[in-house]
Backbone as numpy.savetxt, mean C-alpha at the origin, in Angstrom:
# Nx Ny Nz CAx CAy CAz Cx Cy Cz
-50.22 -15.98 -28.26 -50.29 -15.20 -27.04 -49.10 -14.27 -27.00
-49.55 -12.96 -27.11 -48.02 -11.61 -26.97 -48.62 -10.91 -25.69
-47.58 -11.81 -24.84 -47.07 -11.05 -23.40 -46.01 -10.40 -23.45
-46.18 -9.09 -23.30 -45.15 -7.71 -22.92 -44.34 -8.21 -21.27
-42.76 -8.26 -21.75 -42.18 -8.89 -20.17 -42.15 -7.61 -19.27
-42.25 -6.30 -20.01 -41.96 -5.65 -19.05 -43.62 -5.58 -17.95
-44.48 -5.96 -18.41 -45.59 -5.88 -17.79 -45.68 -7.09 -16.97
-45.11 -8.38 -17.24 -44.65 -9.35 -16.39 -44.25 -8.88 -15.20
-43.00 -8.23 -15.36 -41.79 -7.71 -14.77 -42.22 -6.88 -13.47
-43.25 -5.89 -13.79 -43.97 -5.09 -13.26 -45.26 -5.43 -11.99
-45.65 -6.48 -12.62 -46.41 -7.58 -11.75 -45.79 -8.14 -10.90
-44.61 -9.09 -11.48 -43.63 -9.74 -9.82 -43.33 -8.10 -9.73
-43.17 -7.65 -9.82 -42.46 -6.39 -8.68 -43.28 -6.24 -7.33
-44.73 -6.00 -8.14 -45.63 -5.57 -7.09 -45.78 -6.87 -5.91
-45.68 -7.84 -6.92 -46.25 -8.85 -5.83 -45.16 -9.15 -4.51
-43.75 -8.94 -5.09 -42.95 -9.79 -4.72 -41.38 -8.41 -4.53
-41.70 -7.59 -3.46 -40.52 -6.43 -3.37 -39.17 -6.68 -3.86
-38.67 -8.24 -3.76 -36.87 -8.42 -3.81 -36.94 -9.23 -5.08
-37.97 -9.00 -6.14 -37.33 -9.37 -7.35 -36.90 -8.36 -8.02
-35.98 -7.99 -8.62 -34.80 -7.39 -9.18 -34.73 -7.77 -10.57
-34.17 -6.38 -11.16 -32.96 -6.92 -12.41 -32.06 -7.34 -12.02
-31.77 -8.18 -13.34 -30.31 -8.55 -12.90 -28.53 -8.52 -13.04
-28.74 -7.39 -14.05 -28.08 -6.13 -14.48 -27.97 -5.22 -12.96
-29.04 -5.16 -12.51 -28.83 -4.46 -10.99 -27.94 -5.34 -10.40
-28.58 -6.67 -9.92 -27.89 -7.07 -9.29 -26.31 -7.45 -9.48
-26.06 -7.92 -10.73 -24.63 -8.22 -10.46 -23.64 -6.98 -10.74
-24.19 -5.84 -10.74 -23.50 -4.18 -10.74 -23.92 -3.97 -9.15
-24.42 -4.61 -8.44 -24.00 -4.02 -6.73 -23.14 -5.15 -6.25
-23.60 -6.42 -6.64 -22.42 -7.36 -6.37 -20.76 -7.00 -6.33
-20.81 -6.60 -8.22 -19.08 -6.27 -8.37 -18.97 -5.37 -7.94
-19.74 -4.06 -7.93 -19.19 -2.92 -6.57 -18.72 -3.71 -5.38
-19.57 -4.43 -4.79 -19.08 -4.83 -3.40 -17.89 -5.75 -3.19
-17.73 -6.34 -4.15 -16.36 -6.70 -4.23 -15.23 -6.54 -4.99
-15.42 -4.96 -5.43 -14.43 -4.38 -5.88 -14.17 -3.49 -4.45
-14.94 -3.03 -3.86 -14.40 -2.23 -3.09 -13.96 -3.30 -1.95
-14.41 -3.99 -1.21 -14.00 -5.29 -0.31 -12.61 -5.33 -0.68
-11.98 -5.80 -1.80 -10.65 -6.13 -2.65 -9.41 -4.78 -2.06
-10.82 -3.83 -2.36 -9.39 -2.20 -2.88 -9.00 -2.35 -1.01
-10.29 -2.77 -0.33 -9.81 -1.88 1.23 -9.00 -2.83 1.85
-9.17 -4.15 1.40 -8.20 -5.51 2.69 -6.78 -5.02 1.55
-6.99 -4.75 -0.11 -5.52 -4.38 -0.82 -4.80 -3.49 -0.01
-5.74 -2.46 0.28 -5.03 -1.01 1.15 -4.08 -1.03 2.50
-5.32 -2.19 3.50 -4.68 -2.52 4.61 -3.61 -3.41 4.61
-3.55 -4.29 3.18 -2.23 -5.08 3.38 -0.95 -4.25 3.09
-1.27 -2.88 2.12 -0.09 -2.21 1.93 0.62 -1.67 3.12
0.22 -1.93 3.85 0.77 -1.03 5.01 1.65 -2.08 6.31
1.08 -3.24 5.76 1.93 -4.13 6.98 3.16 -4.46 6.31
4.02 -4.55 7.76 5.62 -4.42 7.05 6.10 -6.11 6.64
5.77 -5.82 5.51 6.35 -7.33 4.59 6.37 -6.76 2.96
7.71 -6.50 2.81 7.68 -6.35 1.27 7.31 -6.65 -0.03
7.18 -8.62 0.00 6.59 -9.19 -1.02 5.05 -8.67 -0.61
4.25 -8.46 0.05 2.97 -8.80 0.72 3.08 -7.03 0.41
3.70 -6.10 0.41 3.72 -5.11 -0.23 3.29 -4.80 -1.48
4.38 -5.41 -2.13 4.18 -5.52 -3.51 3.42 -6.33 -4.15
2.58 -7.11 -3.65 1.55 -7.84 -4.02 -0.05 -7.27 -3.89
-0.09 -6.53 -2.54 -1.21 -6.03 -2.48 -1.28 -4.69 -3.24
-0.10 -3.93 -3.70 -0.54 -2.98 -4.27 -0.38 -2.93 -5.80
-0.27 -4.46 -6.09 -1.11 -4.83 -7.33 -2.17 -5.34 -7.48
-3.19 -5.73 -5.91 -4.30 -5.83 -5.93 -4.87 -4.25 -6.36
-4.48 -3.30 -5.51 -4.59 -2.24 -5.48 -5.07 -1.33 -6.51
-3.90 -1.64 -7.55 -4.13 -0.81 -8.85 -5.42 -1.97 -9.76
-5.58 -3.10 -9.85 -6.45 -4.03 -10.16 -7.39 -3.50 -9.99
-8.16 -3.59 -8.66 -9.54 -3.40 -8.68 -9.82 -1.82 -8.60
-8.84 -1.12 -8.26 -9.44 0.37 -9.12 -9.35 -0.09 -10.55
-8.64 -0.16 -11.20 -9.01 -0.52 -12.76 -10.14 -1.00 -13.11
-10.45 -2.31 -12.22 -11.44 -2.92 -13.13 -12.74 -2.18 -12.22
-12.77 -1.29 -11.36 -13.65 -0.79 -10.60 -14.43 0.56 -11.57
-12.76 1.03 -11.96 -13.27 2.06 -13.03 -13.67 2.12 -14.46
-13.51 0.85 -14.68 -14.30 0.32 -16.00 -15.51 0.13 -16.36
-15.75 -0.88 -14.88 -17.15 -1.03 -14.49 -17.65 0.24 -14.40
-17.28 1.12 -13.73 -18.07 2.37 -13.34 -19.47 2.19 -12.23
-18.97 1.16 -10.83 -20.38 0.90 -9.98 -19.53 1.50 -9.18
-18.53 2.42 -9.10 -18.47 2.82 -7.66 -19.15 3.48 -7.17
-19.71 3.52 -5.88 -21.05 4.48 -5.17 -20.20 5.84 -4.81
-21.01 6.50 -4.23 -20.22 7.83 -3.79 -19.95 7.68 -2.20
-20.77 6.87 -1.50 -20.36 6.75 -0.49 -19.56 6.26 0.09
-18.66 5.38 -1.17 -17.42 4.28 -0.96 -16.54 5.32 -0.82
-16.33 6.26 -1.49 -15.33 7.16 -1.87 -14.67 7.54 -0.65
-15.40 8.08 0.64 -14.47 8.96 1.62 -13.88 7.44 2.33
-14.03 6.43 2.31 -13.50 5.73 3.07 -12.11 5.18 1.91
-12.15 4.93 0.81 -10.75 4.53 0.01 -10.28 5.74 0.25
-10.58 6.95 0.30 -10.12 8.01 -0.44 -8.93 8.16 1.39
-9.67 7.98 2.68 -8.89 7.61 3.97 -8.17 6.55 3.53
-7.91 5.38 3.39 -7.23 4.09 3.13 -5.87 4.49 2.21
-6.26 5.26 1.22 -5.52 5.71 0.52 -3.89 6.57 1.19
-4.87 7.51 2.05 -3.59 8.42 2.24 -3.41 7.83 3.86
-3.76 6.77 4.56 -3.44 5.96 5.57 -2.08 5.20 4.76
-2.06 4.57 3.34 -1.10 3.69 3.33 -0.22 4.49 2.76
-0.32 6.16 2.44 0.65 6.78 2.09 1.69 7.61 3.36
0.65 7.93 3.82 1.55 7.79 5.51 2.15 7.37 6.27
1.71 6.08 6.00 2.42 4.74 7.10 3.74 4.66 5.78
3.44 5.09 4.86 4.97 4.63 3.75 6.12 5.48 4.16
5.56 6.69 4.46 6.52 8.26 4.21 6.69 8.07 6.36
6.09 8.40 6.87 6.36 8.58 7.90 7.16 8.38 8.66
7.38 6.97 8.76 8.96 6.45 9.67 10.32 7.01 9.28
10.46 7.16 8.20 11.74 7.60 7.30 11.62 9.41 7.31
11.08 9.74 7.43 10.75 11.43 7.74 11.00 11.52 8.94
9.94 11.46 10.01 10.43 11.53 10.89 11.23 11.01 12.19
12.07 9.93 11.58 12.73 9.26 12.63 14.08 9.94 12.60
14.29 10.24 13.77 15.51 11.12 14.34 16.36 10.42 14.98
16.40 9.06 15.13 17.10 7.91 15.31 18.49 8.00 15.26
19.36 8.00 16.06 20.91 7.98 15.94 21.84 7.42 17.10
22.42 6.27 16.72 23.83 5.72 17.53 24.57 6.60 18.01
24.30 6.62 19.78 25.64 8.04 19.97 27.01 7.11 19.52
27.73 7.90 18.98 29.22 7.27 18.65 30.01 7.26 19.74
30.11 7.22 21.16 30.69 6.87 22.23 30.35 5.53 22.67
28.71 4.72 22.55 28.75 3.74 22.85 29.27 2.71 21.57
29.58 3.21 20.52 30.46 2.35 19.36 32.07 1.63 19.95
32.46 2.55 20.98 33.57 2.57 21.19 34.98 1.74 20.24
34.63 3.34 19.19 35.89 3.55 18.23 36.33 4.77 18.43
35.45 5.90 18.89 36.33 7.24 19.06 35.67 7.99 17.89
36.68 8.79 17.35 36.55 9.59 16.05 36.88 9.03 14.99
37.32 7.55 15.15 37.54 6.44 13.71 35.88 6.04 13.56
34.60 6.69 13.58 33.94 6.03 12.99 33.25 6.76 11.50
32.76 6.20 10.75 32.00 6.62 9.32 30.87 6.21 9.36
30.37 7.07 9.05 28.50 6.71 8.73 28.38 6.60 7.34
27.75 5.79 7.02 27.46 5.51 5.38 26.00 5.37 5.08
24.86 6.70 4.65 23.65 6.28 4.49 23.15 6.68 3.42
21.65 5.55 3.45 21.20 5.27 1.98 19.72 5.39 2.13
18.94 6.69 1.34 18.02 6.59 1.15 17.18 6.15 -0.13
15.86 6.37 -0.01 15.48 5.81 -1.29 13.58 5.61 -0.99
12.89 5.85 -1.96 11.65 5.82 -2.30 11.18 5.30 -3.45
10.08 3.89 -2.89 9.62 2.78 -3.48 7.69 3.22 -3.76
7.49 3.22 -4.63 5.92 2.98 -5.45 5.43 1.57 -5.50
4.58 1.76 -5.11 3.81 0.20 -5.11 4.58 -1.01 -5.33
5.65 -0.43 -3.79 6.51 -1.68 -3.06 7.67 -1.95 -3.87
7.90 -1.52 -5.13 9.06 -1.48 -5.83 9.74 -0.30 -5.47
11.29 -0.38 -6.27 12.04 0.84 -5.77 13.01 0.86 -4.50
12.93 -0.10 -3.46 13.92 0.22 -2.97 14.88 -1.15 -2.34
15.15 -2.06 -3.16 15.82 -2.65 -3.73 17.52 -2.36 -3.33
17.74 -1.30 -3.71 19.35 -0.43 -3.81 19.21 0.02 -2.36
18.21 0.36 -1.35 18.32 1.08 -0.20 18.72 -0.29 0.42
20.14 -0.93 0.75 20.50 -1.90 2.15 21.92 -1.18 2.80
22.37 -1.91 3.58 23.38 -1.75 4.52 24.65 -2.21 3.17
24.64 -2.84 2.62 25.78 -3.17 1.45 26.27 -2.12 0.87
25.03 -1.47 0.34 24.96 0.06 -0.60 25.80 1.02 0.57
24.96 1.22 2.07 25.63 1.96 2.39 26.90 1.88 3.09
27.53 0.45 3.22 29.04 0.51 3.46 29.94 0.47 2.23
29.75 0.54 1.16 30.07 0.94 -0.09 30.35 2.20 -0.55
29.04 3.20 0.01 29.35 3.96 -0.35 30.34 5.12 0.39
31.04 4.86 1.53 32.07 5.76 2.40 32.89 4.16 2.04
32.78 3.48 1.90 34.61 2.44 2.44 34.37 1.96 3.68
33.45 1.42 4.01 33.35 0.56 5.77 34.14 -0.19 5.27
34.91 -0.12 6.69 35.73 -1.77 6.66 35.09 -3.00 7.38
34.83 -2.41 8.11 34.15 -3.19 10.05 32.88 -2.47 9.67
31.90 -3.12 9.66 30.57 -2.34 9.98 30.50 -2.73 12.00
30.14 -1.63 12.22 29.78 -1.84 13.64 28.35 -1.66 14.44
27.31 -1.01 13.81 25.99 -0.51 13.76 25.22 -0.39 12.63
23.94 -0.94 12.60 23.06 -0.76 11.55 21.74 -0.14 12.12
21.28 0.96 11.19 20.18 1.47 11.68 19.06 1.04 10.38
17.92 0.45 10.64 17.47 -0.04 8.86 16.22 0.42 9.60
15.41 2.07 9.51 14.34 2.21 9.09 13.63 2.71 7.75
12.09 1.40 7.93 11.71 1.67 6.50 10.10 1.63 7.15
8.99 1.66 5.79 7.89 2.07 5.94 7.20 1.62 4.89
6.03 1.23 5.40 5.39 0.46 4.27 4.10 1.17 3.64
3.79 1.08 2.80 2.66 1.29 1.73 2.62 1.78 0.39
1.31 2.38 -0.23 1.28 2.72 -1.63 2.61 3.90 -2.02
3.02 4.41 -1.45 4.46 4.85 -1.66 5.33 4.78 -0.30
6.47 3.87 -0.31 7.30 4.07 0.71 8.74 4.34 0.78
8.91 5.01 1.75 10.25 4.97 2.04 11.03 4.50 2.86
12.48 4.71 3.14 13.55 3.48 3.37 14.57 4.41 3.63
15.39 4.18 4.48 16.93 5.17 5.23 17.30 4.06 6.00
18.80 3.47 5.52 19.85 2.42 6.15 20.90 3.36 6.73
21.33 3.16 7.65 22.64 4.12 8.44 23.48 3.00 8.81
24.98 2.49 8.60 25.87 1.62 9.12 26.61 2.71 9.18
27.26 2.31 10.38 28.26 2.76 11.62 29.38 2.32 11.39
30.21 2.21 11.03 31.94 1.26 11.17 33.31 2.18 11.15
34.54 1.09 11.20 35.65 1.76 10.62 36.17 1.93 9.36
């Protein structure tokens, strides 16, 4: 007996709408949880915890890799990573750009004995800023007394970081 499967195949189809390949199926599966992976990776880049930084945006680069290997990404996934994307590049850059943040030096009460010592610095997938603390920047003028610390930073797929100490 020579039964042709694709004529099998063709028969459950008709009979039976949700039988599938299964080559289909587990190529919409790993789409769906490649992209699931990239977007909770995305949203963790952005909450302020550094290890949890640098961890998710090695989920990050992961399942785009193995996303783009596979090659199941849909097109309709696209505008929403492609938002996620420059959401966790914003939330990285933003605080450190535009924070205009500054200790008036009268409530220090030192006078004109005070020094500002600051340290910037920009981190890639949560690495990189390491060297940006309050140590670096009373180091780098000669604090004796630190008297004020200003430590804004910003989290995601690229972030940045600006420490300001105040002292004598």
């Amino acid at each position: 007996m020579n039964v042709d499967k694709k004529k099998i195949f063709s028969l459950l189809s008709s009979v039976s709408p949700t039988v599938q390949r299964c080559g289909e199926c587990g190529a919409q599966a790993r789409s769906r949880i490649y992209f699931y992976l990239l977007v909770v990776s995305l949203i963790a880049t952005m909450l302020p915890h550094p290890l949890l930084n640098i961890l998710s945006s090695l989920a990050v680069l992961i399942s785009v890799a193995a996303w783009a290997i596979a090659s199941v990404m849909r097109r309709s996934q696209w505008p929403v990573v492609a938002l996620l994307v420059a959401a966790s590049i914003t939330s990285g850059c933003a605080g450190p750009i535009f924070d205009k943040t500054a200790v008036p030096l009268d409530l220090l009460g030192a006078g004109d004995q005070v020094k500002l010592g600051t340290v910037e610095g920009v981190g890639v997938f949560g690495l990189g800023l390491d060297q940006v603390t309050a140590e670096h920047a009373i180091e780098k003028v000669g604090i004796k007394k630190p008297i004020a610390m200003l430590n804004v930073r910003g989290y995601g797929l690229i972030s940045m970081a600006k420490v300001q100490v105040y002292g004598e």
